[in-house]
N, C-alpha and C positions, 0 to 999 in steps of 0.2 A: 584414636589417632586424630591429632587436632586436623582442619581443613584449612590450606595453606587463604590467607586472607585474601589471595586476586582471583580467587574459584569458589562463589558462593556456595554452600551447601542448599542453602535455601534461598535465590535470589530474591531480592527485597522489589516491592511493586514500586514500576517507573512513578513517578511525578507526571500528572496528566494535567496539560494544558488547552484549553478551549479557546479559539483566538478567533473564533465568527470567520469571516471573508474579508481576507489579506492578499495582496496583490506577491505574485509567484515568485518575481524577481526578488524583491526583498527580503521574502520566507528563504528563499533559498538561499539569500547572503548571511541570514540570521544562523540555517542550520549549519554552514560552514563555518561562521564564526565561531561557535558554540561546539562545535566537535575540533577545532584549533586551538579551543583556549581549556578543554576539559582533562582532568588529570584523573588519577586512579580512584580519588574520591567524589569527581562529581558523579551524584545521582543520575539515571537513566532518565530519560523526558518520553512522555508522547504527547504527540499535538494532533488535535483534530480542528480540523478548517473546512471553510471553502475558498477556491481561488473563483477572479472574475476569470471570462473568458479567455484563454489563451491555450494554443500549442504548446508542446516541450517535446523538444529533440534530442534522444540521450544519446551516449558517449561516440556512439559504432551510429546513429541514423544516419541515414541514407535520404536523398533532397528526393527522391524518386516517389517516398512514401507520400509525401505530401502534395496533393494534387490540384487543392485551389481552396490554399489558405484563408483569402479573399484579405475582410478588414478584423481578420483575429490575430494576434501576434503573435509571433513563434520568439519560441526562447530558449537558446543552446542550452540542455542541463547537463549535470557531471555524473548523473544516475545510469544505469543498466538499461538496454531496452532500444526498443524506434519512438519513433512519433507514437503521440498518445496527446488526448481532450480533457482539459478540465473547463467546467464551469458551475455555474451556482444550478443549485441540485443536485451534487455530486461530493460526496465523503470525503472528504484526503485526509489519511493520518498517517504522518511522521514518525519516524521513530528513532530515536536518538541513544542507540543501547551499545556498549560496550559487550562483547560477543566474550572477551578475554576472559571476563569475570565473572558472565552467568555459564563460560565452558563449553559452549556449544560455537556452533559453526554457521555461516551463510545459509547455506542449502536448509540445515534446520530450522532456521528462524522465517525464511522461507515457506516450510511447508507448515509451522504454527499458525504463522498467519494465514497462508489459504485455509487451512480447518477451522480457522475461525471465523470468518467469514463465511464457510460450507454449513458450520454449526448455528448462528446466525441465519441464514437462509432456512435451513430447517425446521425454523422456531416458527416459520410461518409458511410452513409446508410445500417449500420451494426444493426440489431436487440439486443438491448442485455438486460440481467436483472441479477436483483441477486437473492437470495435466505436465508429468513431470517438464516433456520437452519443449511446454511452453506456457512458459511462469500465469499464474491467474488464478480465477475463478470463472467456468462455464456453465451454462443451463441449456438445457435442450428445447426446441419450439414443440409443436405439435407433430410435426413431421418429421422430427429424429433431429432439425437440423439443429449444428451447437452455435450461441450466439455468449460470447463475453460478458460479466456483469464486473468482475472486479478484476485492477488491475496491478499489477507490480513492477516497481523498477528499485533498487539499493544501490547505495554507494558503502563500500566499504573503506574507510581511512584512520591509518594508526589503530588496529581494532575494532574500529566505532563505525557503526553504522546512523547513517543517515536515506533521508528520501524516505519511500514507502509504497503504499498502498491507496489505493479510489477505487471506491465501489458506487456504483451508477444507482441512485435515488427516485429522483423527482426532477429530471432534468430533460433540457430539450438535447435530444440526442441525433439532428441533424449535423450538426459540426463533426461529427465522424464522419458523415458520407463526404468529408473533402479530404481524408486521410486513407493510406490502407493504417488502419490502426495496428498499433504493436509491431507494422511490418508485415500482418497477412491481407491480402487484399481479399475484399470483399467481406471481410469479419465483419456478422450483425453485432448489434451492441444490446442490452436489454438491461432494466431499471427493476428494481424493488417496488414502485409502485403499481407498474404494469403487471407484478404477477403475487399480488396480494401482499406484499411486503411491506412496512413503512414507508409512509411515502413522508418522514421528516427527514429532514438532514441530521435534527439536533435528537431525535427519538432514534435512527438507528446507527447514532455515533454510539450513544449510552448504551444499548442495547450489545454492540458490536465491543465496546470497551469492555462489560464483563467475560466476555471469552477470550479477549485478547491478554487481559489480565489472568488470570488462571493458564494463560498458555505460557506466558512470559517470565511465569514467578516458578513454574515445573521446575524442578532441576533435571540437567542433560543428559542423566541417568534414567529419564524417565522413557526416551524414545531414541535411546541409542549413542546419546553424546554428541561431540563436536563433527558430526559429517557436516 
């Protein structure tokens, strides 16, 4: 029985683009363009960056989270989520995938990319997990407590998703203590270099890419379909 052509049997691997450190506002007018102009045959994207310094405040934040922004800029985004920190030393990758055609659903693409990012962490013997009630990637300190390392916010539009995922590198990770991040106060924040991890951006993009890939190209049959 043929496979109707808008439900890959075998999703073909996104188009991966490397775009260094690009300023937020702009990536973001890019990924909206770009999921407004894309039809049933454009290719799936991922981008991996860095932004300079700044806030983003998704769709539902709350001004309350944000405590003493200082001289960093906040910048209303259309993604999922509260407040959240980007700056150089820190991952971002996009993902620009039409959900309709590889068959699966939010939630799923969701918990691919936290396993991939958990399986990543692994590779350098770093414990980590997520948590369904609250989107991420966590690791534990020495005394049990859980401290955030990657984070998630998606915009889902006309099928397509847009926004992503940042996972904490090599980066100064004061600029959170002027947020509750994600919304919980007093969430620590922890990096890949503090716990034996890559401490490049560009070394655990690539490293981080080959599990993203293998997650992404599964078909939705593989973990249950479009939840």
């Amino acid at each position: 029985m043929a496979v109707p052509s808008a439900i890959a049997a075998d999703p073909a691997p996104p188009v991966v683009r490397r775009l260094g450190r690009v300023a937020y506002a702009d990536t973001l007018a890019r990924m909206r363009a770009f999921t407004d102009a894309r039809d049933a045959d454009t290719a799936d994207e991922i981008w991996l960056l860095e932004h300079p310094p700044v806030f983003t405040q998704g769709q539902a934040g709350k001004a309350e989270h944000l405590l003493a922004p200082g001289d960093i800029p906040v910048v209303q985004a259309d993604r999922g989520g509260q407040v959240t920190y980007h700056g150089p030393g820190q991952l971002v990758v996009y993902f620009l995938i039409d959900l309709h055609r590889r068959g699966y659903g939010i939630r799923t693409l969701v918990t691919r990319l936290e396993q991939s990012m958990i399986e990543l962490l692994a590779e350098s013997g770093i414990r980590a997990y997520a948590d369904r009630d609250a989107p991420g990637v966590y690791v534990d300190d020495a005394r049990g407590v859980r401290m955030k390392i990657g984070s998630l916010g998606l915009r889902v539009r006309r099928g397509c998703t847009y926004h992503g995922l940042a996972l904490n590198v090599a980066m100064d990770l004061e600029p959170f203590s002027r947020i509750n991040p994600c919304g919980y106060r007093g969430l620590r924040m922890a990096q890949l270099a503090d716990l034996g991890g890559p401490a490049s951006v560009e070394a655990a993009g690539e490293a981080l890419l080959v599990h993203l890939l293998r997650f992404l190209t599964r078909p939705a049959s593989a973990d249950g379909g479009g939840a």
